[in-house]
N, C-alpha and C positions, 0 to 999 in steps of 0.2 A: 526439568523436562522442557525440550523445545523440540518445535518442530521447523522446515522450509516450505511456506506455505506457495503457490503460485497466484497471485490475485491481477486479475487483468493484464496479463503478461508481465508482469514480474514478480522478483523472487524475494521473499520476504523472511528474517529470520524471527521467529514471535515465541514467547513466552506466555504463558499465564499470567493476568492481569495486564498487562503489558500495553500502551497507549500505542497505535504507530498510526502515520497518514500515510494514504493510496489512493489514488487518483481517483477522481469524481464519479462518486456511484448516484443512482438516482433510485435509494430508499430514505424514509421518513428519520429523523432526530429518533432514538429511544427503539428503535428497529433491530431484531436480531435477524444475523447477516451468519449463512453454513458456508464455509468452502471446503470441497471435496477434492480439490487439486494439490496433494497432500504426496512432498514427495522423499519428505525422512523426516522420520521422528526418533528421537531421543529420547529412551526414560531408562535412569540410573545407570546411564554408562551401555545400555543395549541400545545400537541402534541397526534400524529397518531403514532399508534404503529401498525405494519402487523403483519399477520401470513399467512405466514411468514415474504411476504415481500407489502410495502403499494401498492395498486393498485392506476397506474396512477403519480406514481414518477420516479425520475430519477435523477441522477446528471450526467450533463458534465464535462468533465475535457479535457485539453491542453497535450503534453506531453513536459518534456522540458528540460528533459538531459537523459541520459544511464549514470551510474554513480559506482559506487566499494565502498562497505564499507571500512571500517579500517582489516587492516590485523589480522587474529589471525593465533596465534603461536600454534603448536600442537606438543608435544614431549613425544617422548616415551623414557623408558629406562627401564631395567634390571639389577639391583645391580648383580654387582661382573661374570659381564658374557661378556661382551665389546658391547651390545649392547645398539645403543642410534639414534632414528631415527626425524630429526627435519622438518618439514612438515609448510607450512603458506596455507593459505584460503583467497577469498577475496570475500564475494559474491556478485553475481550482481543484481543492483536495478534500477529502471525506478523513477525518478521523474515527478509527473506532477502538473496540480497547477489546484484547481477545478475553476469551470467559473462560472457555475451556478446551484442551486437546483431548480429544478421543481418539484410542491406537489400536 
């Protein structure tokens, strides 16, 4: 069973038990997190497709880190002029692990 869940404008394809990161929410570590923006579910080969999204679904999810991507490097420069400016990024992400799909 899976569903495509929409979390913070994007689309996500999640599973049961299933670990995935989405962009930075501001709930507590150990937090259950509902999204009703539920827009096909899958279970045994039946699938529901909404329009937009399926009435009467849901997935739950746990939250279960705050976490940093990998660093990117940003640099700039200007041949033959001395400028040269080096910048890094880290952005931040919410892990959480889905619990359950309701269809």
């Amino acid at each position: 069973m899976y569903a495509i869940v929409d979390i913070a404008g994007k689309q996500y394809r999640v599973g049961e038990s299933q670990k995935i990161f989405v962009p930075l929410m501001d709930v507590e570590i150990g937090e259950k997190v509902k999204f009703k923006d539920v827009l096909l579910v899958s279970k045994g080969g039946a699938v529901s497709v909404g329009s937009p999204h399926v009435k009467g679904a849901a997935v739950d999810a746990m939250v279960v880190d705050h976490v940093k991507a990998d660093k990117v490097i940003v640099f700039k420069k200007k041949r033959r002029k001395g400028y040269r400016v080096k910048n890094g990024h880290r952005q931040p992400y919410t892990q959480i692990e889905i619990t359950k799909i309701k269809a």
